[in-house]
C-alpha angles and dihedrals in degrees: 000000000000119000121189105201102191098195099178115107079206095055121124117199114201140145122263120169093331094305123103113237120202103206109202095179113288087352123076144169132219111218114182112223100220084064096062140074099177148008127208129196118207102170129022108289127154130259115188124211096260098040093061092040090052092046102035075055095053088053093248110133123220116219132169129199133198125239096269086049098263115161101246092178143321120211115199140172134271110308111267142194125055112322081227096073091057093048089057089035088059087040086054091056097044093050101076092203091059090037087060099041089049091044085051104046079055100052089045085063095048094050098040089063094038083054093043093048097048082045091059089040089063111044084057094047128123119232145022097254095041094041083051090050088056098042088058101049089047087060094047088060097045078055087052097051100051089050085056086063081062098030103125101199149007092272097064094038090058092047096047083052094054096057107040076054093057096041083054103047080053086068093042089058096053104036081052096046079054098056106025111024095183103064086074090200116172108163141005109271133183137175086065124000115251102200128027093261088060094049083060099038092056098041096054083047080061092053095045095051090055095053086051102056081053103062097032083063101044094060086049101260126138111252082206101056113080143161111205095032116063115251108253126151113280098008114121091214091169091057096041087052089052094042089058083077095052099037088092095015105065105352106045088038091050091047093034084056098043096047090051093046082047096230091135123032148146091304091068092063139054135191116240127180115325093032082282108161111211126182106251109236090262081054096056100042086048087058103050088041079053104045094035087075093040093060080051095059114091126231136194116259106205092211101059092027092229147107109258125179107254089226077072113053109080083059089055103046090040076054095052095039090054089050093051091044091053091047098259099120125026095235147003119279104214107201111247120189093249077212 
């Protein structure tokens, strides 16, 4: 999975001999297109027509972000896969029995990583009062896992997401405060992010969810279809519903990380009008070098028992999805970090 992150706001994207060339005024790069998966815009740079026809033809999709990370658009090829696994797919999301089940089996995998995670956080806590704080709100989540198994309908199980969310981000704040005192993170903020680990937080989420609708399209799903997340226009609710799994798994482990190693910090952000923290653009490039090598890391899945690269997964679990849509597995498999 190779991924291109143009991060100039001068850059200039066009079509030269088959290769795609990034202008950044007299210096360029050549880039050949059989090389690449994806490509990721981060600033404003210029594509020109060609340049996303050519690309859009070759299979390698086109998405931008926004500086807190928003998905802006995503530009894809032709929609692939057998038109049969998008009828059961819509017919999924019209039977309220199997809506339920899919948007649950979602939200299991969420909270069995969030748990894992707070878990881990624990046990390396310091401190009685702090190591007791974490320990209660793991077992709060443990509580609000086994009342998914009862929830009845979308409505509880959201509810029931939001606050094992909340009740995880607790333990966030306080194994961060541990090991970097100056991030001064309290609570999980969006539109924009209020602190420099949400600024983060927000803008890998945007990564990820690239990467999913990716890989939702490229098995033949609909990105706009979803379970757990309500159906509006241009909202990709199937790949915000996949990327709940990966949300603690892979994003909040890579930034968590990051922020304790301190390869990333409150140098990498800066507040702008409204109290609105934005990562600066050497922010930004650190991230996507950083993340870049973490996509490369492999990482057990604990389905197929074996170490697979994380650039990898949401192929796998949109795999996985499409065979138990068509009837091929009895339920869907969330991925949960086996550690």
């Amino acid at each position: 999975m190779r991924t291109l992150y143009v991060t100039e706001h001068a850059a200039q994207l066009r079509i030269r001999k088959r290769n795609l060339v990034v202008q950044l005024g007299r210096d360029s790069r050549r880039v050949p297109i059989e090389t690449l998966d994806a490509v990721v815009l981060t600033g404003r740079a210029d594509v020109t027509n060609e340049a996303i026809g050519e690309l859009v033809a070759r299979g390698v999709r086109i998405s931008a972000l926004s500086m807190t990370g928003r998905l802006r658009f995503s530009v894809g090829g032709p929609t692939k896969g057998n038109v049969l696994l998008r009828v059961a797919q819509h017919r999924a999301a019209d039977d309220r029995g199997l809506r339920s089940e899919l948007a649950r089996w979602f939200v299991a995998g969420k909270l069995q990583n969030c748990h894992r995670a707070v878990a881990r956080w624990s046990a390396a806590a310091h401190g009685g009062v702090e190591r007791w704080k974490m320990q209660r709100e793991a077992d709060a989540i443990k509580d609000r896992l086994a009342a998914l198994v009862l929830a009845p309908d979308e409505d509880t199980i959201r509810g029931i997401e939001g606050d094992g969310s909340r009740r995880y981000f607790r333990v966030m704040a306080l194994h961060l405060g541990q090991s970097n005192p100056d991030l001064l993170f309290e609570r999980r903020s969006r539109r924009p992010p209020r602190d420099v680990t949400n600024a983060f937080l927000s803008f890998t989420y945007g990564l990820v969810l690239t990467e999913v609708i990716g890989a939702l399209e490229a098995v033949g799903l609909d990105p706009q279809i979803g379970y757990l997340h309500r159906p509006r226009p241009g909202r990709p609710a199937l790949a915000l519903d996949m990327l709940e799994e990966f949300r603690v798994a892979l994003a909040d482990r890579f930034v968590v990380a990051a922020l304790g190693r301190r390869q990333l910090g409150p140098g990498d952000a800066e507040v702008r009008a409204g109290h609105a923290v934005y990562l600066t653009d050497d922010g930004r490039r650190k991230l996507l070098s950083l993340y870049d090598r973490f996509r490369q890391q492999e990482i057990e899945h604990p389905l197929l028992r074996s170490a697979v690269p994380i650039a990898l997964l949401p192929t796998i679990q949109a795999t996985l999805l499409a065979r138990h849509l068509r009837g091929d597995l009895p339920a869907y498999p969330p991925f949960v970090a086996v550690r």
